[in-house]
FILUMMAR-908561 format. One record per residue (C-alpha): residue number from 0; residue in three letters; x, y, z. Coordinates in pm, 1 decimal. Example, Ala and Ser with C-alpha at 12.3 -4.5 7.8 and 13.67 -1.06 7.14 Angstrom:
BEGIN
num:0 | residuo:ALA | east:1230.0 | north:-450.0 | up:780.0
num:1 | residuo:SER | east:1367.0 | north:-106.0 | up:714.0
This chain:
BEGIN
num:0 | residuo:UNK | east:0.0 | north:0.0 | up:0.0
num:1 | residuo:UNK | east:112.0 | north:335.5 | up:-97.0
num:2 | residuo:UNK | east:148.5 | north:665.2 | up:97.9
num:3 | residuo:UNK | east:-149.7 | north:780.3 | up:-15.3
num:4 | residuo:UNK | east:-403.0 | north:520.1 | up:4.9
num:5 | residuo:UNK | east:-240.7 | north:491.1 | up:362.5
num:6 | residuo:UNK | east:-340.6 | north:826.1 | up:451.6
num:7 | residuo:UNK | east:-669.9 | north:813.5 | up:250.0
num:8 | residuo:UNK | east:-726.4 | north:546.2 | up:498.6
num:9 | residuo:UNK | east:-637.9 | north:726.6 | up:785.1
num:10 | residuo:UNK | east:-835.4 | north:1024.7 | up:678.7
num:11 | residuo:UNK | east:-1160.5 | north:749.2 | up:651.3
num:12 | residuo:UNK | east:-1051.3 | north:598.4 | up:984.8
num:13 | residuo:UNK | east:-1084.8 | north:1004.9 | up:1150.4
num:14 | residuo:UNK | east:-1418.8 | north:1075.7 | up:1023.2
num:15 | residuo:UNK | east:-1551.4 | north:732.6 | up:1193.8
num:16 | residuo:UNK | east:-1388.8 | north:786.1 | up:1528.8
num:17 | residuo:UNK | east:-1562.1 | north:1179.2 | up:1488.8
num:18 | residuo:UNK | east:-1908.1 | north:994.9 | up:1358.7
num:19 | residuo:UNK | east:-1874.4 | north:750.8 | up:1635.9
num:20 | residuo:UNK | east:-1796.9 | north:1028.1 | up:1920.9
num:21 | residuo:UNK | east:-2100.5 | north:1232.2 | up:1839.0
num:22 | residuo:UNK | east:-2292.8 | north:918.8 | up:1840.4
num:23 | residuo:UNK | east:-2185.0 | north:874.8 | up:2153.6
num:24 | residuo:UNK | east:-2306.3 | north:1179.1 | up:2280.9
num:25 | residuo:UNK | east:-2617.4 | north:1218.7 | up:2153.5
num:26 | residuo:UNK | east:-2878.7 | north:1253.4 | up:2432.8
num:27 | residuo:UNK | east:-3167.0 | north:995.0 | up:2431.8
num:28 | residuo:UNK | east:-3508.1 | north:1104.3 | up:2379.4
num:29 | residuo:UNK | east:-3659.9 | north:850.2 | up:2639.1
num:30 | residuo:UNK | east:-3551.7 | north:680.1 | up:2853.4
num:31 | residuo:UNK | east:-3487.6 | north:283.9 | up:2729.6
num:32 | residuo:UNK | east:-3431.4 | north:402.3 | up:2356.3
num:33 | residuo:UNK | east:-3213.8 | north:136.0 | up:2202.5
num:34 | residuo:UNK | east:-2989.1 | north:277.7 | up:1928.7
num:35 | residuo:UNK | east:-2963.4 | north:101.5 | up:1610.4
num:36 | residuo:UNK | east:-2573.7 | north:177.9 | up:1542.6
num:37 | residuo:UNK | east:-2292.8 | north:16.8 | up:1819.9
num:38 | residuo:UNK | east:-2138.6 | north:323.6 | up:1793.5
num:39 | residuo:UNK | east:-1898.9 | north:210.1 | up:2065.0
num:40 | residuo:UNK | east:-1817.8 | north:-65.7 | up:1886.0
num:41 | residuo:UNK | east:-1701.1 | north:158.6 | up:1593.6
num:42 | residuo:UNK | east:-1563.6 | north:396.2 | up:1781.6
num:43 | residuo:UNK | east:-1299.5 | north:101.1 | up:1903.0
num:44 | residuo:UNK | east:-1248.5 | north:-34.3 | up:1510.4
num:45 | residuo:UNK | east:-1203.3 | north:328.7 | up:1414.4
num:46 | residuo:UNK | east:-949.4 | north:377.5 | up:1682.0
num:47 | residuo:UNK | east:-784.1 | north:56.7 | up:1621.1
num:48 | residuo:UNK | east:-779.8 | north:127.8 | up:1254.2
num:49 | residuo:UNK | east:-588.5 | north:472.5 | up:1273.5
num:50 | residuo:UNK | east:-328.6 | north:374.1 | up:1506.1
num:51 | residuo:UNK | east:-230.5 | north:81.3 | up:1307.4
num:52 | residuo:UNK | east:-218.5 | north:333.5 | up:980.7
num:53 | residuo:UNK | east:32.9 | north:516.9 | up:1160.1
num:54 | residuo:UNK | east:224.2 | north:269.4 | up:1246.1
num:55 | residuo:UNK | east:241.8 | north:172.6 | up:861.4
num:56 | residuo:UNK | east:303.2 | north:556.1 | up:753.8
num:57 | residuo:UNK | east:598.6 | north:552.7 | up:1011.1
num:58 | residuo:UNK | east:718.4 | north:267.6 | up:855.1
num:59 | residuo:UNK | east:659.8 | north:423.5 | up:487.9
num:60 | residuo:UNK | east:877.8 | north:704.9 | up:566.1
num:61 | residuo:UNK | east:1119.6 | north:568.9 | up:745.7
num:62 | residuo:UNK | east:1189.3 | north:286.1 | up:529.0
num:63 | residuo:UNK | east:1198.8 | north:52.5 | up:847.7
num:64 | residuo:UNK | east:910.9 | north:-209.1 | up:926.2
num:65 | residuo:UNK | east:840.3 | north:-168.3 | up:1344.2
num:66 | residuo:UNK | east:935.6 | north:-500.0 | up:1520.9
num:67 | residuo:UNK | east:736.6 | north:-608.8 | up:1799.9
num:68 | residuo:UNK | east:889.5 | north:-756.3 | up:2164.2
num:69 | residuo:UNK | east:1264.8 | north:-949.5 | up:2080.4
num:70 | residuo:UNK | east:1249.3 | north:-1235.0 | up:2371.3
């Protein structure tokens, strides 16, 4: 994947965690409403999403894939 798409991505991966925030806090109208959307759910996938983007943009620029824990 190239720089772009990467950050195309990341841009995507944003404007769910901001859709998923105000989702979040939306009040309820009554009491017991059930909300159709899991916007928490998203709101983790979007998170999760972005921060392993930047991981791969760091690596894109730097030229040097992150390791993980050497044991």
């Amino acid at each position: 994947m190239d720089l772009q798409t990467t950050l195309a991505l990341m841009l995507l991966a944003a404007v769910v965690v901001g859709a998923s925030l105000w989702g979040t806090r939306r009040k309820v109208r009554r009491l017991g409403d059930v909300t159709y959307v899991p916007w928490h759910g998203l709101l983790f996938i979007g998170i999760l999403a972005f921060c392993v983007l930047a991981a791969h943009v760091v690596t894109l620029v730097t030229g040097v894939p992150l390791k993980g824990r050497v044991r």
